[in-house]
C-alpha positions as CSV (number, residue, x, y, z in Angstrom):
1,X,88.0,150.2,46.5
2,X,91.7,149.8,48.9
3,X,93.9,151.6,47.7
4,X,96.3,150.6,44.8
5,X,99.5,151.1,47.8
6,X,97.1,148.9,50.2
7,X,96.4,146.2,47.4
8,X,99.9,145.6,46.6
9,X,101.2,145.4,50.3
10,X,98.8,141.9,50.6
11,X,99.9,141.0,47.2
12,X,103.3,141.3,47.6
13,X,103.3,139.3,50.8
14,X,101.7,136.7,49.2
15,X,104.1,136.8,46.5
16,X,106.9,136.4,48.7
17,X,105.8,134.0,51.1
18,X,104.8,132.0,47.8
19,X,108.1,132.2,46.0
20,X,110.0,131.5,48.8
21,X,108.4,128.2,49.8
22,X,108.8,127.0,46.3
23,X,112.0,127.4,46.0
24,X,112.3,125.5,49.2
25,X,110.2,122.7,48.0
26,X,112.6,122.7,44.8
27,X,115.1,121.7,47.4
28,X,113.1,118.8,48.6
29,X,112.3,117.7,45.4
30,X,116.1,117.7,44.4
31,X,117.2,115.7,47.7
32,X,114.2,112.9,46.5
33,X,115.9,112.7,43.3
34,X,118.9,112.4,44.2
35,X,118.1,109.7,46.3
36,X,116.7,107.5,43.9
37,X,119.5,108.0,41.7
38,X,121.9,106.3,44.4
39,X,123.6,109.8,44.5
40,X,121.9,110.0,48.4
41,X,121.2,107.8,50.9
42,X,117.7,108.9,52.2
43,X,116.2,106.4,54.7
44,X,112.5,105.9,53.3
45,X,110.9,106.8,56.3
46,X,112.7,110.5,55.6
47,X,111.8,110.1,51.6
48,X,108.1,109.8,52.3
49,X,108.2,112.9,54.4
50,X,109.8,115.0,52.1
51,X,107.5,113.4,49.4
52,X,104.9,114.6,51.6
53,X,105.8,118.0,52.0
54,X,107.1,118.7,48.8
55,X,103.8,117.9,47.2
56,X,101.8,119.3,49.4
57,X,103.7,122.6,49.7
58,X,104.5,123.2,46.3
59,X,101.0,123.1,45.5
60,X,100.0,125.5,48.8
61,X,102.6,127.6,47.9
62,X,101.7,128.4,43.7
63,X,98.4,128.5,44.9
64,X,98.6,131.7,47.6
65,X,100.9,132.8,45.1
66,X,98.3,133.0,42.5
67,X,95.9,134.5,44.3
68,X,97.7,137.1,44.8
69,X,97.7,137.7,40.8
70,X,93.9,137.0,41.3
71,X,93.4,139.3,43.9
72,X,95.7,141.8,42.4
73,X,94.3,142.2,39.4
74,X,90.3,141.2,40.4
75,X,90.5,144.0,42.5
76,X,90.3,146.5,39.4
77,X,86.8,145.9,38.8
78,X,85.3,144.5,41.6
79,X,85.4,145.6,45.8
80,X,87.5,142.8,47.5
81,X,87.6,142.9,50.9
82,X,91.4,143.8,52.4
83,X,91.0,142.3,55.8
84,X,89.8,138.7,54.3
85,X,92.9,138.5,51.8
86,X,94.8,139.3,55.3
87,X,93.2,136.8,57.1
88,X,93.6,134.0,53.9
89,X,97.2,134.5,54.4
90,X,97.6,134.5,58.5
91,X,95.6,131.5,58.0
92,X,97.9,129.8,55.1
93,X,100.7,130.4,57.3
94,X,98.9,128.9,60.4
95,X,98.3,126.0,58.5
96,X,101.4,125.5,57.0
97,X,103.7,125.5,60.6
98,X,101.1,122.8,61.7
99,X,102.0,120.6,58.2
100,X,105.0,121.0,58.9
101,X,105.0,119.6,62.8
102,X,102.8,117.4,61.2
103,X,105.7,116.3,58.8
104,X,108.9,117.0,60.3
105,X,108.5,116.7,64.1
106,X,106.0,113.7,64.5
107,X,107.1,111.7,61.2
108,X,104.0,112.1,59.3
109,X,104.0,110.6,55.6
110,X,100.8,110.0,54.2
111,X,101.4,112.3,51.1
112,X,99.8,115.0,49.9
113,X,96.8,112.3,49.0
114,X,95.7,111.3,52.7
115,X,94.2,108.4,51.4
116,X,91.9,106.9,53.6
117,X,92.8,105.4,55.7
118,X,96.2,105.9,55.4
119,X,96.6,108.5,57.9
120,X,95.3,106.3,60.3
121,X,96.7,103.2,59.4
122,X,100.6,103.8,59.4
123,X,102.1,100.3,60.6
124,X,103.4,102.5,63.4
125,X,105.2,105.1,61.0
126,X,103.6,108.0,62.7
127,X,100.9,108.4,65.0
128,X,98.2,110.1,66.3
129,X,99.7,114.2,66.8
130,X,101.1,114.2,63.2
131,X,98.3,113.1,61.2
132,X,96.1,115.2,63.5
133,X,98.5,118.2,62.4
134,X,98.4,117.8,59.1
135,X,94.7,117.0,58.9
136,X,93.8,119.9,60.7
137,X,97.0,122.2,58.9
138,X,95.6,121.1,55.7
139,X,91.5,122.3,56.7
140,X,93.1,125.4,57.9
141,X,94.5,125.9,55.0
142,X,91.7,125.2,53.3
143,X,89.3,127.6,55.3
144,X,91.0,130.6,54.2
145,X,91.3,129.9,50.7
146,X,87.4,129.6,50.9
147,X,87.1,132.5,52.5
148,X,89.1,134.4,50.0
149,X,87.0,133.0,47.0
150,X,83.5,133.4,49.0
151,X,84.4,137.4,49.5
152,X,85.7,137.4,45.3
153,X,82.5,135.5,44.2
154,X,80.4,138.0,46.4
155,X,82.2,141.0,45.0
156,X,81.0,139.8,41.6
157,X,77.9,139.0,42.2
158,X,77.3,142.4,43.7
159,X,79.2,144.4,41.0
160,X,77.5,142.0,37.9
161,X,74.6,140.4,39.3
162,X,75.5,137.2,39.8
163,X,78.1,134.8,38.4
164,X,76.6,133.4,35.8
165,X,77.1,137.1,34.4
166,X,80.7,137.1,35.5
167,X,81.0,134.1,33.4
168,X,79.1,136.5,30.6
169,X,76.0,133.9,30.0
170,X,74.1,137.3,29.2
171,X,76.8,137.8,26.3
172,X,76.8,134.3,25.2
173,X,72.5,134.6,25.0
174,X,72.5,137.2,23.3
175,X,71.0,139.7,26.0
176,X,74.0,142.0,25.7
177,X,76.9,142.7,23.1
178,X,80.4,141.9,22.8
179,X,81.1,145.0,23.9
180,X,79.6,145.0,27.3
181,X,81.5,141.3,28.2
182,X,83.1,140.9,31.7
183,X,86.5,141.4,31.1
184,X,89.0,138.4,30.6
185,X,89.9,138.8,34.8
186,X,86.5,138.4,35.9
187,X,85.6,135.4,33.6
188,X,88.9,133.9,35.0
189,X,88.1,134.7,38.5
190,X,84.2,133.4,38.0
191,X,85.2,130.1,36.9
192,X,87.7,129.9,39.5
193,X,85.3,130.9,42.4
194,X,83.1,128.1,41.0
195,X,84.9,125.0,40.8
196,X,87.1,125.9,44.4
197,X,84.2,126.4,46.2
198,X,83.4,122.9,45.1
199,X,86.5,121.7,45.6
200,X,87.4,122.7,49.3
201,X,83.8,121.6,50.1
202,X,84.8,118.3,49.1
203,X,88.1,118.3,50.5
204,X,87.0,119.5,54.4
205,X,84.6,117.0,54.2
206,X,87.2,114.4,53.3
207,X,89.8,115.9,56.2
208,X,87.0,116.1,58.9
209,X,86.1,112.3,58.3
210,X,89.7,111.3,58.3
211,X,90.6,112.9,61.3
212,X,87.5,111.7,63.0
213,X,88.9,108.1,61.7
214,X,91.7,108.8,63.3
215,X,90.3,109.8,67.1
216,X,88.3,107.0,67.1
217,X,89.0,103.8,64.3
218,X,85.5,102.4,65.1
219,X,84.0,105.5,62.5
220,X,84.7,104.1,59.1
221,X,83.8,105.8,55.7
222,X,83.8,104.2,52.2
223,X,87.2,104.1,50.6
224,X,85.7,104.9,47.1
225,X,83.7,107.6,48.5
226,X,86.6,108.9,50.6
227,X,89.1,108.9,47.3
228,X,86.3,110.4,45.0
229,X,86.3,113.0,47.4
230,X,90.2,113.2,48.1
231,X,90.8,113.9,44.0
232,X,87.8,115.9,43.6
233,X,89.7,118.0,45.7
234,X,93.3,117.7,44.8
235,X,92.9,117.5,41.0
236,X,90.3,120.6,41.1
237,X,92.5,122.6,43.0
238,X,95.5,122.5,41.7
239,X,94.4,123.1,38.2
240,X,92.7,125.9,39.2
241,X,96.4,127.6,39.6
242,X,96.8,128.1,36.4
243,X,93.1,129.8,35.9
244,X,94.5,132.1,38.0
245,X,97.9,132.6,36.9
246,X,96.3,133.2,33.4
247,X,94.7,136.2,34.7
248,X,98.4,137.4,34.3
249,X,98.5,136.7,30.7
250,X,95.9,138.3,30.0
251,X,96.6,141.8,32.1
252,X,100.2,141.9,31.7
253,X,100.4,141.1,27.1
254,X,97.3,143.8,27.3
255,X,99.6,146.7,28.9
256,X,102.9,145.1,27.2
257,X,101.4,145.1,23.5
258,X,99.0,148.4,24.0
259,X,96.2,145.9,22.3
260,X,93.2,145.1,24.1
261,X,92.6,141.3,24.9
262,X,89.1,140.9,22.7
263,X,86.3,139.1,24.5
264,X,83.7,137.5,22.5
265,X,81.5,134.7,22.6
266,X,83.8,132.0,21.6
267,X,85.8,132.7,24.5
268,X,83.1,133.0,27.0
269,X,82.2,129.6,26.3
270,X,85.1,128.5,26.0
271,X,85.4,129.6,29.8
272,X,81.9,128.4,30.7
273,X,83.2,124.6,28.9
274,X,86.3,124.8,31.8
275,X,84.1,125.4,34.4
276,X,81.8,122.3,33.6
277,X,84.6,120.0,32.3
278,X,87.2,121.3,35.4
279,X,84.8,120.0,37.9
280,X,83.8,116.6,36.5
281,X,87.7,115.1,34.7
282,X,89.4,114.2,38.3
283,X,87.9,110.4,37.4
284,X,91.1,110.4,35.1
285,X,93.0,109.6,38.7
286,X,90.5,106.7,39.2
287,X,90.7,104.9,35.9
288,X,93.0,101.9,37.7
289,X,89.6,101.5,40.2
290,X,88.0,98.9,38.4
291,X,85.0,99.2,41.6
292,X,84.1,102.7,39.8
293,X,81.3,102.9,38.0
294,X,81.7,102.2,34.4
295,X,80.2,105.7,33.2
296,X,82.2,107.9,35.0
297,X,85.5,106.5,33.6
298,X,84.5,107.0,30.5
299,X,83.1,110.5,31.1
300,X,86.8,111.3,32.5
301,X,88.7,110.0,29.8
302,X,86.4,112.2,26.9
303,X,86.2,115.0,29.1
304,X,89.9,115.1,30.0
305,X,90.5,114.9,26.3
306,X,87.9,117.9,25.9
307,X,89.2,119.9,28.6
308,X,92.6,120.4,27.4
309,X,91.1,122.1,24.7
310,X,88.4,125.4,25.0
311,X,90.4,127.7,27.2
312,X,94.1,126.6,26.7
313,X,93.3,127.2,22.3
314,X,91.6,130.8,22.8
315,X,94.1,131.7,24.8
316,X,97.5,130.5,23.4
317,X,95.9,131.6,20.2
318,X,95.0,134.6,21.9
319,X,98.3,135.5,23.2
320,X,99.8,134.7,20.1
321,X,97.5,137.1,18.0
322,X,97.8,140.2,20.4
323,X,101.7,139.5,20.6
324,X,102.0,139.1,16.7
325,X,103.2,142.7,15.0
326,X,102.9,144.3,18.0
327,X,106.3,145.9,18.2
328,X,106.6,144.8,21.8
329,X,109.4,145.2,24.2
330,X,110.3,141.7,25.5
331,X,112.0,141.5,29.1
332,X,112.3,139.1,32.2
333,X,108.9,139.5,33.2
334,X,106.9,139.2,29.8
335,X,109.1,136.6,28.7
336,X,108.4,134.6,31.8
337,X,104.5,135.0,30.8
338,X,104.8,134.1,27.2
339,X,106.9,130.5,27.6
340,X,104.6,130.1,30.3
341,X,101.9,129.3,27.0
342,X,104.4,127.1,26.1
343,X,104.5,125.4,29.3
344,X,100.9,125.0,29.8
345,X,100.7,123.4,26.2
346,X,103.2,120.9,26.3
347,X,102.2,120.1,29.7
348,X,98.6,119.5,28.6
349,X,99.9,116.5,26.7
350,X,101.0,114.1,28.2
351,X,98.2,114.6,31.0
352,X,96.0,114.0,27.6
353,X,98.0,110.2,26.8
354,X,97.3,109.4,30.3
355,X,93.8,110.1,30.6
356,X,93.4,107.2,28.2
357,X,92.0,104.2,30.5
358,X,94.4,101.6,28.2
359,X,97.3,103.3,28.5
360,X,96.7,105.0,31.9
361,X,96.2,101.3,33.7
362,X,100.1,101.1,32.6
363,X,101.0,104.3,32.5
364,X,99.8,105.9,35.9
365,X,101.5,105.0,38.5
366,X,104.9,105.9,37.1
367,X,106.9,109.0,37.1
368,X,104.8,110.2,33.6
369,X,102.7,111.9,35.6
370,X,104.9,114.1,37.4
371,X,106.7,114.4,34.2
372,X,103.2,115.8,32.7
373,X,102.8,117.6,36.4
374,X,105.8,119.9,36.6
375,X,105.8,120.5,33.0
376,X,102.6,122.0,33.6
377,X,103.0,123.4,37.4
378,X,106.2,124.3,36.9
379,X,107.1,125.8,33.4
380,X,103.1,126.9,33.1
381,X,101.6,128.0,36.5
382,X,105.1,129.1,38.6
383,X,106.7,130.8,35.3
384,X,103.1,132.8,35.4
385,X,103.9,133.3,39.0
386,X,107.7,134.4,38.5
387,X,106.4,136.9,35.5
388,X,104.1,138.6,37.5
389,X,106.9,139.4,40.5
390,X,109.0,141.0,37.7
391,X,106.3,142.5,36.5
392,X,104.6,143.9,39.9
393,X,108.6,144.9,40.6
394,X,108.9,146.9,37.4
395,X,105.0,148.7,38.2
396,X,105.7,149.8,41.7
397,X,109.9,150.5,41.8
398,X,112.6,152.0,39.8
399,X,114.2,148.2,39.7
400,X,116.5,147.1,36.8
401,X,117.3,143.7,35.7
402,X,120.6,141.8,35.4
403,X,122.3,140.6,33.6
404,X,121.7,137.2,36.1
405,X,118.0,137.6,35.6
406,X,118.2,136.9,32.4
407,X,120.5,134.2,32.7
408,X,118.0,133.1,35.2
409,X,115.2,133.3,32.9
410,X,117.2,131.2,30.5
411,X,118.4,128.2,33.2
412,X,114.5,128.3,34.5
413,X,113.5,127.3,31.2
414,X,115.8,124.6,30.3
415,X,115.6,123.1,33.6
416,X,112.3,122.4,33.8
417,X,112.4,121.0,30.3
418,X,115.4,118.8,31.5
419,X,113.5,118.4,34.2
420,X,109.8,116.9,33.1
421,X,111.8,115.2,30.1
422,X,113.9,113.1,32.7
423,X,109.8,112.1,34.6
424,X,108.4,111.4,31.1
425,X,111.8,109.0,30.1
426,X,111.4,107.5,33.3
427,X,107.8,106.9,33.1
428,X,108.1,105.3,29.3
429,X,111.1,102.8,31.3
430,X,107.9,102.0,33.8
431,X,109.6,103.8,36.2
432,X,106.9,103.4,39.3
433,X,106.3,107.0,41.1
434,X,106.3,107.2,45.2
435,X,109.2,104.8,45.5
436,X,111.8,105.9,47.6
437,X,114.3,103.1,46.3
438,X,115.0,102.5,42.7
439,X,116.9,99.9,40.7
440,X,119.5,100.2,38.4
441,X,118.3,101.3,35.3
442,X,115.9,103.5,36.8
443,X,118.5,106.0,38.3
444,X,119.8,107.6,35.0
445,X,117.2,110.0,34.8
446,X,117.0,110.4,38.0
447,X,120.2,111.7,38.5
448,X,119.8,113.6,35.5
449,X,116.4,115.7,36.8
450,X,118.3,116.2,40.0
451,X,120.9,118.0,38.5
452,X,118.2,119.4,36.1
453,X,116.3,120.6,39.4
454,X,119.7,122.5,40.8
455,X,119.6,125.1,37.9
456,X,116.1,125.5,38.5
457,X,116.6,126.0,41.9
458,X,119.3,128.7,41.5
459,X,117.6,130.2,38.7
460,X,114.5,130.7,40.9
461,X,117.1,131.9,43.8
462,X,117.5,134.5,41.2
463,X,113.7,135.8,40.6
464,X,113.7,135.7,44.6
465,X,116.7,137.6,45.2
466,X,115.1,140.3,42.8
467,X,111.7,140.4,44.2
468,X,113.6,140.9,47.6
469,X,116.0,143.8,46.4
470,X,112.1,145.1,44.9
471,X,111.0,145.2,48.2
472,X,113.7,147.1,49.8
473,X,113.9,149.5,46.9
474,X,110.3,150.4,47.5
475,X,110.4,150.4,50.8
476,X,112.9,153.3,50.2
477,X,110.8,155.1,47.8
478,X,107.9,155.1,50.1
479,X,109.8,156.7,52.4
480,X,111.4,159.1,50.6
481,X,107.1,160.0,49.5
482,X,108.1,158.8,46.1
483,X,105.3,156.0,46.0
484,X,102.5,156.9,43.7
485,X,99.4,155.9,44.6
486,X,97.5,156.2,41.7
487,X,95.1,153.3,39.8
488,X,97.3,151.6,37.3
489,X,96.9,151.5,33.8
């Protein structure tokens, strides 16, 4: 295996690369708000291409992020490849300067979506070059995330056999014991292989027929198939996040409480459950489509109500359980982890209300479901993220908290509450999502969550500044050969 010192290089590049474009995107995100509270005066044509990159960075940038944890932690128990977890991020970053051309330079505002065939047909918003650039930015992107999961899901296969026993099927059939289960990072990293494999398949196919589109308009595609595909994708993806940010639940409360997170069968298929359920809900974002087929609506509204279920109970019961009695020593970093439970939970709920077709064919094209979104994202994936960096800090460095890191840890919370609570208000008022212009009585909350977003923003200013003063601090130490090397604990 690389080296613990080589691992962590990657990892913390990936961390910081991460962090940092979030907490530029929180800026975005503020500026939008803002806006549609009257407090700015965006011109649309700018709202749309902040709308665009905010969603589509945020998203890029939890999920590199993540990986990192992933890779981090994967890499205890199986051979990952250094040089491909290098070239996942050179490529990342490749993609991301093109988005942002893409965005920024040639007015490109299609969203995060690209909706076919939006990115063709702008009305003259933005032309040719920028919905190239982000089309190809965005498969770029995409490549090296599949690259990262193909060389994880080989790892795996060649430490366990195949996936199905990184998923522990032999456990669940009774072919081995307990005792002999994949631990709770290589179920976690399985499933995840499994359903973004699926998922960037279906997104590059997507991106490669709508840049085609866009070369030449004569080669058309079916819009159905083309948005099947789109939030096959998108939905798939993005939840996978937290299936990897969990990996840092599990690690971290393990070493924190001095317990051993149990693995048994119930939560092997609870896993196995995800996997199926992960890969076949995203018809909840096609419930409005009355041109679906009847079946698969129904199928995403019973699965979605299923899927919030098998892996999010074992393991916030889980993490309650090791926690409980445990005498543990609570700081920024393991604090961060546990409300991210909380996060993930509450999130789930809403996202559950609008996966019902009557209320979701009111209910989904308002701001409820970024109200459900960065309840989840933010105070479940990203506070996963954030733990981990004060954890990884705390591992590798001599590093104390502040005073302001705890204050920080505090603002985070209550922000993102304030936050998602000001989405969900504004989604019960029937507040539509997407607009860049909003009446009267829709700017309340608006202005509230952009105030709501500035704490956030400064709090995760904080977790940044830390990370960086990390960074420097071990920079030192390995200098001054007072690095050790050794396999952590």
């Amino acid at each position: 295996m690389e080296s613990v010192k080589s691992r962590n290089n990657i990892v913390v590049s990936y961390l910081l690369i991460g962090g940092f474009t979030i907490l530029v995107m929180i800026i975005f995100g503020i500026l939008m708000l803002l806006s549609q509270g009257g407090v700015l005066d965006l011109s649309p044509s700018m709202f749309y291409q902040f709308l665009t990159i905010h969603g589509t960075g945020m998203v890029g940038a939890a999920a590199i992020a993540s990986a990192g944890i992933m890779g981090y932690f994967l890499s205890k128990y199986v051979n990952l490849s250094k040089n491909v977890m290098t070239l996942n991020l050179i490529l990342f970053l490749i993609g991301v300067v093109m988005v942002i051309i893409g965005v920024f330079s040639f007015e490109y505002a299609g969203s995060w979506t690209f909706l076919y065939p939006l990115p063709q047909l702008s009305a003259n918003a933005w032309g040719i070059v920028g919905a190239l650039l982000y089309l190809f930015g965005m498969l770029i992107l995409g490549a090296g995330f599949l690259l990262f999961y193909l060389d994880a899901g080989r790892a795996i296969m060649k430490h366990y056999g195949s996936l199905a026993k990184g998923l522990g099927w032999d456990v669940i059939s009774g072919k081995k014991t307990d005792d002999r289960a994949p631990s709770s990072t290589v179920v976690a990293s399985t499933m995840v292989i499994i359903v973004n494999v699926t998922a960037i398949t279906a997104g590059a196919t997507v991106l490669i027929m709508n840049a085609i589109h866009v070369i030449n308009p004569a080669f058309t595609v079916d819009p159905l198939l083309a948005k099947n595909l789109t939030y096959a994708f998108g939905h798939i993806f993005a939840n996978s996040i937290i299936y990897m940010g969990v990996i840092a639940v599990y690690e971290i409360l393990q070493e924190y409480t001095k317990r051993p997170w149990k693995i048994n069968k119930v939560f092997l298929i609870a896993w196995t459950m995800s996997t199926v359920f992960t890969l076949l809900i995203y018809t909840h974002h096609l419930l409005m489509d009355s041109v679906m087929p009847a079946w698969m609506l129904i199928m995403g509204q019973a699965l979605s109500y299923a899927n919030g279920l098998p892996v999010l109970v074992v393991t916030a019961y889980g993490a309650l359980m090791i926690v409980y009695k445990s005498g543990i020593r609570w700081d920024v970093g393991s604090g961060l982890i546990y409300v991210s439970m909380f996060g993930w939970v509450v999130g789930v709920v809403p996202a559950i209300v609008d996966a019902t077709i009557v209320v979701n064919q009111v209910m989904h094209n308002t701001k409820w479901v970024p109200g459900h979104f960065h309840m989840y994202m933010a105070l479940g994936a990203c506070a996963m993220i954030f733990g981990f960096m004060y954890y990884i800090a705390k591992q590798d460095s001599d590093i104390k908290t502040t005073i302001m890191d705890r204050f920080a840890f505090a603002g985070y919370t209550l922000s993102i509450l304030g936050l998602s609570g000001s989405l969900l208000v504004s989604g019960a008022l029937g507040t539509p999502r997407r607009w860049a212009s909003h009446l009267p009585e829709w700017m309340a909350p608006a202005v509230f969550g952009g105030i709501a977003g500035i704490l956030g923003m400064l709090s995760v200013a904080v977790f940044i500044v830390h990370f960086v003063r990390f960074i420097r601090r071990r920079k030192k130490m390995v200098s001054g050969n007072a690095f050790d090397d050794q396999q952590l604990a």
